[in-house]
Residue frames as a rotation matrix with the C-alpha (Angstrom) as fourth column:
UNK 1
-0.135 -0.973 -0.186 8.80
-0.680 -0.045 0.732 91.41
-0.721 0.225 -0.656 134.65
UNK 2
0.641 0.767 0.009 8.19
-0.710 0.598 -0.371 89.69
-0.290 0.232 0.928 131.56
UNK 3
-0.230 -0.413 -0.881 11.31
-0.558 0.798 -0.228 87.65
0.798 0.439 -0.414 131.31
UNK 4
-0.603 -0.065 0.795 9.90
-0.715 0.487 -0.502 85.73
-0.355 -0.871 -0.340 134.08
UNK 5
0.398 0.792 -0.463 7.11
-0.805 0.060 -0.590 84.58
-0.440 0.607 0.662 131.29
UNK 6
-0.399 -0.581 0.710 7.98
-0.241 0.813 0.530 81.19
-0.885 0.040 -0.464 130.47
UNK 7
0.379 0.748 0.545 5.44
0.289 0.463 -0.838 81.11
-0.879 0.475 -0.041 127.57
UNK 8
0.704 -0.450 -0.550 7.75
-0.691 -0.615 -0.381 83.27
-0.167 0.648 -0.743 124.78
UNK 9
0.135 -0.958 0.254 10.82
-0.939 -0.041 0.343 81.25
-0.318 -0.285 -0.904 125.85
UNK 10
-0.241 -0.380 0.893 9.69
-0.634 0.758 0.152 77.96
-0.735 -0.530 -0.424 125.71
UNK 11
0.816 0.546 0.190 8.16
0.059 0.248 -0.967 78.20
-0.575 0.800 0.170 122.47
UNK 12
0.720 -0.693 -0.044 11.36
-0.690 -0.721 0.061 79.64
-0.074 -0.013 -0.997 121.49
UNK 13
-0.183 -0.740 0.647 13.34
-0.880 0.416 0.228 76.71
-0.438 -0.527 -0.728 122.86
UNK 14
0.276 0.788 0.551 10.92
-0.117 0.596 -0.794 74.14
-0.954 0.155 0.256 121.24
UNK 15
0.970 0.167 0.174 11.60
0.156 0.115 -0.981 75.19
-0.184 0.979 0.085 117.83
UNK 16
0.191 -0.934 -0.302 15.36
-0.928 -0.071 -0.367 75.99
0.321 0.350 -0.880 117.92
UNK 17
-0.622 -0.630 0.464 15.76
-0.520 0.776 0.356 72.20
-0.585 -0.020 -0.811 119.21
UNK 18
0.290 0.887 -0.358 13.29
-0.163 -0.323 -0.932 71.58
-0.943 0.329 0.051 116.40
UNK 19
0.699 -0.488 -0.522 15.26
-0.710 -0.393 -0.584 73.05
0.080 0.779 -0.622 113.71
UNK 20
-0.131 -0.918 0.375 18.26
-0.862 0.292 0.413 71.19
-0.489 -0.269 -0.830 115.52
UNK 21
-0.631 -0.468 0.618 17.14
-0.348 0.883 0.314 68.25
-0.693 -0.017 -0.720 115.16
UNK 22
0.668 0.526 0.526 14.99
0.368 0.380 -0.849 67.86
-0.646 0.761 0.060 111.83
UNK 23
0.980 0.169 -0.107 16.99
-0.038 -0.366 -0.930 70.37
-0.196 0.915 -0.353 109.82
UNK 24
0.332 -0.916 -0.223 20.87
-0.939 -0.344 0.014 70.56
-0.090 0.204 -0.975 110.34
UNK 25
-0.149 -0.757 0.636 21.94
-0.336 0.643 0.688 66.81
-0.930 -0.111 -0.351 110.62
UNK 26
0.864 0.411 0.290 20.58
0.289 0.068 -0.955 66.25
-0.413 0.909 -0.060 106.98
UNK 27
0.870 -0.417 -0.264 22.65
-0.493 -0.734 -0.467 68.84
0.001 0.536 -0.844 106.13
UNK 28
0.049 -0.982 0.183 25.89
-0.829 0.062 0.556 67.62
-0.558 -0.179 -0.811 107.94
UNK 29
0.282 0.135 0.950 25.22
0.058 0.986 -0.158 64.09
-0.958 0.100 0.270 107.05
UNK 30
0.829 0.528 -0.187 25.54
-0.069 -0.235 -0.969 65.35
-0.556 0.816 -0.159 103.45
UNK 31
0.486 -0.872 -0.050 28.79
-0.793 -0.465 0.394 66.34
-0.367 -0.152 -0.918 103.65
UNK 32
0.939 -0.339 0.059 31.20
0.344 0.931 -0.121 63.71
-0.014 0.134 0.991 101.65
UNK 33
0.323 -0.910 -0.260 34.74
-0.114 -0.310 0.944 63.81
-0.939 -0.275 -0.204 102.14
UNK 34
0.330 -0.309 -0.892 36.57
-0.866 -0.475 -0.156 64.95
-0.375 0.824 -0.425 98.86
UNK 35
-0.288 -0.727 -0.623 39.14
-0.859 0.484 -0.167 61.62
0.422 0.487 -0.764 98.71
UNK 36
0.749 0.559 -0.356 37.94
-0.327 0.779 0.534 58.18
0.576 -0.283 0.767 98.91
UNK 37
0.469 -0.711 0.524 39.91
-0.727 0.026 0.686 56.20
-0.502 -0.703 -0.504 101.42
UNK 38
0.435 0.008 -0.900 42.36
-0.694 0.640 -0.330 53.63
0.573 0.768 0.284 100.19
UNK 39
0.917 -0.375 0.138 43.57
0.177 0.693 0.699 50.19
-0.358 -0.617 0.701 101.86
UNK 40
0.283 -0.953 -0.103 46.89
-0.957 -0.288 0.028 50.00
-0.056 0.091 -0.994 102.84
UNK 41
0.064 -0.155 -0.986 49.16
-0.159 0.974 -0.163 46.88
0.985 0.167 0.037 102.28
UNK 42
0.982 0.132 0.134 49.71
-0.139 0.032 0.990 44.73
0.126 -0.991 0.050 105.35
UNK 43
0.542 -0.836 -0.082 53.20
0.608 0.458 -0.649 44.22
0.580 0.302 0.757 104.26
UNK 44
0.725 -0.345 -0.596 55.37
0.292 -0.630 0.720 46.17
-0.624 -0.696 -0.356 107.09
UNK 45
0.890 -0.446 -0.094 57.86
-0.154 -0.101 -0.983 48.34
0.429 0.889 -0.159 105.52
UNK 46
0.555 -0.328 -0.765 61.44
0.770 0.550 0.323 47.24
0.315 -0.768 0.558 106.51
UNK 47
0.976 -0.068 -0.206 62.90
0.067 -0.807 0.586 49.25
-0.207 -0.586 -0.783 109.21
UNK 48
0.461 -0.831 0.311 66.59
0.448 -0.085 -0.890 50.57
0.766 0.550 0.334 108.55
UNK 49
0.510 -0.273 -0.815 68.84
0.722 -0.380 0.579 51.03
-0.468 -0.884 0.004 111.81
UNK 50
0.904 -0.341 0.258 70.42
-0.290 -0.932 -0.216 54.73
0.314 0.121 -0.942 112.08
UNK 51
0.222 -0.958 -0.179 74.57
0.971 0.234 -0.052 54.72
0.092 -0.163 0.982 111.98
UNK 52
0.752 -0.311 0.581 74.51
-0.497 -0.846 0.191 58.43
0.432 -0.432 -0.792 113.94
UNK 53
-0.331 -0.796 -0.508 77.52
0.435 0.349 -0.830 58.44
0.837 -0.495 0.231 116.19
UNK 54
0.474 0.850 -0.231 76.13
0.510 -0.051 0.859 59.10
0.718 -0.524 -0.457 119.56
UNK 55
0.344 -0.236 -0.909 79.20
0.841 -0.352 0.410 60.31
-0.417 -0.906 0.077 121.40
C-alpha cells in the first residue's frame, strides 16, 4: 500500500512548510494599507442630551 510510504509525504510536507515559511510572509508583509492613519484630537466632543418624549 504505498500511502503507507512515509518517504513521498514527508518530503512533500517539508517543502510546503518551506514555501510557508520563506516565501508567503514576504509577500503578506508587503502589503501596505492604502490610507495612512491619522491622530485624533483628545478633545471629547460635547455630548447633547435627546428631548424624545418617552411616554
Amino acid at each position: 500500500m504505498p500511502q503507507l510510504n512515509p518517504t513521498p509525504w514527508f518530503a512533500i510536507l517539508a517543502f510546503s512548510w518551506l514555501v510557508f515559511l520563506t516565501v508567503i510572509p514576504p509577500k503578506v508583509m508587503a502589503h501596505t494599507f492604502p490610507n495612512t492613519p491619522t491622530s485624533k484630537s483628545t478633545e471629547k466632543p460635547k455630548a447633547t442630551t435627546w428631548n424624545w418624549p418617552w411616554h
